[in-house]
Structure formats: structure tokens, C-alpha cells
C-alpha angles and dihedrals in degrees: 000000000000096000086061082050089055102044090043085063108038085051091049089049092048080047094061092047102057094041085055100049084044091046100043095033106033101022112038104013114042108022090018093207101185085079100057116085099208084060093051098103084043092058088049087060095051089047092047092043087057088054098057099044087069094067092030090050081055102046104043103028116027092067153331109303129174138167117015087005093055094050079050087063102046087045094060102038085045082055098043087046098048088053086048094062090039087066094040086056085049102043093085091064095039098057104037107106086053099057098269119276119327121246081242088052090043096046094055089047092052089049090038092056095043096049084050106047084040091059101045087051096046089051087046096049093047083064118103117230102249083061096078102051109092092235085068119105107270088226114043093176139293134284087233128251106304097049083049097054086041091058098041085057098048085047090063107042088054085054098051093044087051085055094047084049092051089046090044083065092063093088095210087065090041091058099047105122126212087253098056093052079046086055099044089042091043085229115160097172111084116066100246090055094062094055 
């Protein structure tokens, strides 16, 4: 069974990267879609989507949790997932007066979505099959140090991205240009702080 652990969380780990590199580059970076209106409930999603990886994070990756803890965990990744289909539904709208999403932007949703789902079913399947009735321990061990400190960062990192996406609503933030930080910050050595 460790070698599910393990997958499950090198898969989670290759998950946060490439959300990151889809939320910062795609999202917020090059088509900023915290400023379009017609992204607005997309950007809800993505907000709400940070927030639940925090419990979820908890549940199914800080230790080993069974019985009410597991269901914990399938309550909140059947969450997570359901919001996740929710943007994909949305996405069409969202992104139609750009041109829809880009074959780059595709391709890292569709990886994004596989290293996730792999992961939670590698950390499920690692489960035995006492874990999942309620009269199970709620904690059946750790996953030892590292895997703790992993996930408290990850914990973290969902929490503070799901405050970004709730800041990013407050249109005078939104619309805060790369020119107006250089001016605050005096700073005259990035491209977009000499226009």
C-alpha cells in the first residue's frame, strides 16, 4: 500500500504545480480574468475550489484518517470535484469573447484534472478496507513528517490563493495595473514598469 501513498502524493504535488502555472499564467497573468465580467462566476469557482482544498488537503493527505475522517475526505473531493465541473460547464461562456480557451490553456486543464483525480484515487485505494466503516479510528497513523509539512503547506497555499481570488473581486484591486505596484514600489526595471 505505500507505494499508493507515495504516488498519491507525488501526483497531488505535480497537481499544484500545474494549477499554479494555469491560475498565475493563464488566469491571472495573461487573460486577467478577474477583470472580465462575463468570468466573474468562474472566478467564484476557482475561489471556491481554493477553499476546499484546505479541508480536503486535511482529510485525505495529513494523515491517516478512517472512519468519520475518511468520509470527511470523500465529502469534501466530491465537493471540490463537483465545483470543478461546475467551471468547466461555465468555462464556454467565460471565455467567449476571448476566443474561447487556448489549446496551451486546454491541455494543462486536462493534465491538472488527471494528476488530481490520480492522486485522490491512489490515497483512496491505499485505504484498507476496515478504514471506511464509521466504527474505524478516526486517526490510523501518520504519514510521517515530511507528508505532514507537504500538506500544511499546501494547506496553506490553497488558503492564501482562495484569498487572492476573493481580493481579485474588489474591482479597484482587479484593475491595478503593473505600472501603478512599479509606481508604489518606485521600481523602474521590469518592462511594464517603464510604460
Amino acid at each position: 500500500m505505500e507505494h499508493l501513498l507515495i504516488l498519491g502524493f507525488v501526483f497531488l504535488n505535480l497537481f499544484m504545480i500545474v494549477s499554479a502555472v494555469d491560475l498565475f499564467y493563464f488566469h491571472i497573468w495573461k487573460y486577467k480574468l478577474h477583470t472580465r465580467p462575463e468570468s466573474r462566476y468562474e472566478h467564484k469557482l476557482h475561489m471556491a475550489f481554493a477553499f476546499l482544498m484546505v479541508p480536503l488537503a486535511y482529510f485525505l493527505y495529513y494523515q491517516d484518517f478512517g472512519g468519520y475522517g475518511l468520509w470527511a475526505a470523500v465529502f469534501f473531493v466530491v465537493a471540490a470535484l463537483s465545483t470543478e465541473m461546475l467551471d468547466v460547464l461555465s468555462e464556454g461562456d467565460s471565455r467567449a469573447s476571448i476566443g474561447g480557451l487556448t489549446t496551451g490553456e486546454y491541455s494543462l486543464h486536462v493534465a491538472a484534472t488527471i494528476l488530481k483525480v490520480a492522486s485522490f484515487a491512489f490515497m483512496f485505494a491505499a485505504k484498507p478496507v476496515a478504514a471506511w466503516s464509521l466504527d474505524s479510528p478516526i486517526s490510523l497513523g501518520s504519514y510521517g513528517t515530511i507528508a505532514e509539512a507537504t500538506v500544511i503547506q499546501i494547506m496553506v497555499g490553497s488558503f492564501i490563493v482562495g484569498l487572492l481570488h476573493l481580493a481579485l473581486m474588489s474591482k479597484r484591486l482587479a484593475n491595478t495595473g503593473c505600472a501603478t505596484v512599479c509606481s508604489i514600489l518606485r521600481c523602474t526595471r521590469f518592462r511594464c514598469c517603464q510604460n
